[in-house]
N, C-alpha and C positions, 0 to 999 in steps of 0.2 A: 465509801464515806469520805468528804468534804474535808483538807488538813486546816488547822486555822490560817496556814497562809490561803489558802486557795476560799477560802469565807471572807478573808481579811479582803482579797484581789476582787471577790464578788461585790463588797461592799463599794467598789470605785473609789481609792481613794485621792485619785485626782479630782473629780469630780468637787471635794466635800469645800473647797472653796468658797460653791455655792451656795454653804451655808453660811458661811465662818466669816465672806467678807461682811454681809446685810447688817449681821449683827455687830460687826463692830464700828460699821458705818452709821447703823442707828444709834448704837453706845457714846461715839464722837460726836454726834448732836444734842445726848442727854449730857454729856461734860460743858458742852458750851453751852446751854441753854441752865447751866446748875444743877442738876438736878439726878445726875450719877448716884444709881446705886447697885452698886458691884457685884452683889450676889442675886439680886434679881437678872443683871447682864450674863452671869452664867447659867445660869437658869433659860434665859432666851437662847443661847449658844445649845445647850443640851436639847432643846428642844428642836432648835432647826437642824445640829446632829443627826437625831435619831429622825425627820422627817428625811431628810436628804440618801441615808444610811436606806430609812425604808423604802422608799418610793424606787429604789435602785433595786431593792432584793425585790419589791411587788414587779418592776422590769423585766427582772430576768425569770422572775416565774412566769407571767404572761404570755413572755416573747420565747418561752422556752416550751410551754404548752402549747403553742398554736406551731411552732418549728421556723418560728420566724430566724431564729438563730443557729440552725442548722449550718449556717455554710457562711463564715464570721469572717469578717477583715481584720476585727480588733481584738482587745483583749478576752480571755476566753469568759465563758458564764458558766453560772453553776448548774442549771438545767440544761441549758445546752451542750456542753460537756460529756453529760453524765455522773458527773463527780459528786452529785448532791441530787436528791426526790426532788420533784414538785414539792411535794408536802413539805418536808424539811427546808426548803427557802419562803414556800409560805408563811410556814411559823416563824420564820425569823423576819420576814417582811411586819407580820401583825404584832409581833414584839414590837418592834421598835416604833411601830406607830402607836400601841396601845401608853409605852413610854413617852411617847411628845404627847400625848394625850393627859398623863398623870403629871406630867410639871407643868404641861399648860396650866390645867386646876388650878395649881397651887398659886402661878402667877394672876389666873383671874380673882382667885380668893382676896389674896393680896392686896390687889386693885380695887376687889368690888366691880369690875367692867364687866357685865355678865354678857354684854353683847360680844362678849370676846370671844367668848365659847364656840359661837356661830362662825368663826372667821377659823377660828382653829378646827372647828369640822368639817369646813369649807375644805381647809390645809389638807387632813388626813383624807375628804373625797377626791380632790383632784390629785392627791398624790397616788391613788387604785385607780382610779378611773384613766388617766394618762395609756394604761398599756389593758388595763384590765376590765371586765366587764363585756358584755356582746358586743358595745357599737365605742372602743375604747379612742377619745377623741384624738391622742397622738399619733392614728392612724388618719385620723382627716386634715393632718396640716396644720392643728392647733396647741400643739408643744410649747410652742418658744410663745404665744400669746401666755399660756398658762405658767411660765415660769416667769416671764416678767412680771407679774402679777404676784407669783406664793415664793418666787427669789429674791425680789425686788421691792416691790409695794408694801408689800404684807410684811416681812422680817423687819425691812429698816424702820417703817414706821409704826410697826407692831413692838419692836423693842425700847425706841426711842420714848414709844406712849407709858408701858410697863416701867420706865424709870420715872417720868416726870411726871405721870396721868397725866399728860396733855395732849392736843393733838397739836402736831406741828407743819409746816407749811414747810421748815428749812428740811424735815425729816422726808416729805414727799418730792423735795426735789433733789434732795440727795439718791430718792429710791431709784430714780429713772434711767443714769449711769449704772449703778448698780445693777439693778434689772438689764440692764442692755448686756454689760459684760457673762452675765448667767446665760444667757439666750446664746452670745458667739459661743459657749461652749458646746450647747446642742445643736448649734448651726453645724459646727464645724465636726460633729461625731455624727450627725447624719447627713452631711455631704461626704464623709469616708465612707457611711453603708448607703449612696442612694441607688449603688445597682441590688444590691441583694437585698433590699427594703424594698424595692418595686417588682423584683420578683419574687417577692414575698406577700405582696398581695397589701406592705405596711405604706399608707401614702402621708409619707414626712410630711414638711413644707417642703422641703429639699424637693422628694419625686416630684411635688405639685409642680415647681417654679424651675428646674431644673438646673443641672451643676451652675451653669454661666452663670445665672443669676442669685443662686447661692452663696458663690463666690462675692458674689458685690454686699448681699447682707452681710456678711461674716464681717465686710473692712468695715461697714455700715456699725456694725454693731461694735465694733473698736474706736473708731474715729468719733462717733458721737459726744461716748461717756467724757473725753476730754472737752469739747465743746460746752458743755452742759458744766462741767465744773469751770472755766473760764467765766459762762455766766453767770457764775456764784460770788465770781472775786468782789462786786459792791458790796454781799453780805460778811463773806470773810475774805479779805487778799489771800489766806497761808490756802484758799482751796487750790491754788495755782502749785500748792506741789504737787499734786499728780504730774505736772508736765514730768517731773525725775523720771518717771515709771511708762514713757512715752519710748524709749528708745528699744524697751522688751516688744512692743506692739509690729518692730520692722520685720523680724524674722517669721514670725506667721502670717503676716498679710503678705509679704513677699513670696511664701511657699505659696500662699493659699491664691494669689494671682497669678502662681507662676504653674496655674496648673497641676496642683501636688494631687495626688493620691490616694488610697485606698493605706497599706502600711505607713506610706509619708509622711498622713496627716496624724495619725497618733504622734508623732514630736511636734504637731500643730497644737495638737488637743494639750500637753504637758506646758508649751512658751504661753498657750492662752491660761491655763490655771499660774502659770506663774505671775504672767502682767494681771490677771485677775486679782491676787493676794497684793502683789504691790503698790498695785491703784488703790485698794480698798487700805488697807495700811498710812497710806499719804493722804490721802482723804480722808477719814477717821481724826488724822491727826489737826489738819486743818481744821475739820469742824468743829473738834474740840475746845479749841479759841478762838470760836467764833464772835465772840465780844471779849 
């Protein structure tokens, strides 16, 4: 049986960034547009929580029933292991999705946006469908499309909409940084597994495009989000603080050109969650006083 740290470790929680930054980036657009309200924004946090939380434990039961993770570079899994059933990460994968599922509700009730529903079960299928299912698409190269889209798109301007019911234009191009930083995180954990994801029969993008060119997505997907906040500065100057959170970006793009690794890139995977949180942090704040 599974100890709670070794559930807690299953849960990834460097990973959960990828929730944590969207929504506060979408939150920082509902401050500057007026229109903040606080316990609807934790509500969006708990929901992309427990989306993030599941889609990681439906991960590790997938890729642990087929034995994709039989033979790991990174942190361990709970199927793969041994330390925890299938069945038992399953029920904790369909918890926590059945939970972003029941504060979704409450936020669509809220709103009255019934079309929201379809976006949030959009969220909960691609969050199964990723590893799970006969023809599971993170096995054809379509990962990092699909997180840009339920990391990115969807939380910042899905949270931004649930505070101000509006849709917002500054919310969707704040999502695109956003989204990009979520992606280098799964560029860069599946250019650590692209040998034993291809002899695993699992075809990343990484196996598709191979390491060289992996490598240049990864910087690709770092270098961008600041560009993209530069052209924001006619809507707000303060987006220009992300540049502060520019100097965490040298030490994993420098490992990850320099060649890094299989174990290496795990301290890859932790400086990108952390320029992950500090970008979104300075940008949240910027778009905050946006007017």
């Amino acid at each position: 049986m599974a100890t709670p740290a070794q559930w807690i470790a299953g849960a990834r929680p460097r990973t959960l960034p990828n929730a944590v930054v969207p929504v506060m980036v979408g939150t920082g657009v509902a401050i500057g547009e007026g229109g903040f309200v606080w316990w609807r924004a934790v509500l969006a946090l708990l929901v992309a929580l427990s989306l993030q939380i599941g889609v990681n434990y439906a991960n590790d039961y997938s890729d642990g029933i087929r034995g994709t993770d039989d033979q790991r570079v990174g942190p361990m899994r709970l199927v793969g292991s041994r330390v925890a059933t299938p069945r038992e990460v399953l029920t904790a994968a369909l918890a926590c999705f059945a939970l972003a599922a029941v504060l979704g509700l409450v936020l669509v009730l809220v709103t009255r946006a019934w079309w929201v529903l379809l976006v949030g079960a959009a969220a909960i299928a691609a969050a199964w469908f990723y590893t799970g299912g006969k023809r599971p698409y993170g096995y054809r190269g379509l990962g990092e499309v699909a997180v840009f889209v339920f990391f990115g798109i969807v939380p910042v301007v899905g949270t931004a909409y649930v505070q101000t019911e509006q849709l917002s234009w500054a919310a969707l191009l704040a999502s695109i940084p956003v989204g990009l930083l979520s992606c280098s995180m799964l560029v860069v954990n599946n250019l650590r597994d692209v040998g034993t994801d291809g002899q695993a029969g699992k075809r990343t993008l990484a196996v598709l495009l191979g390491a060289e060119r992996t490598r240049t997505l990864y910087v690709a997907c770092q270098v961008v989000p600041f560009a993209v906040a530069l052209a924001m500065v006619p809507i707000t100057p303060w987006a220009a603080l992300v540049l502060l959170a520019a100097p965490l970006a040298i030490a994993p793009i420098r490992a990850v050109l320099g060649k890094a690794v299989g174990p290496a890139l795990i301290a890859v995977l932790q400086q990108t969650g952390k320029l992950q949180l500090a970008y979104g942090t300075l940008f949240a704040v910027g778009l905050a006083i946006i007017f």
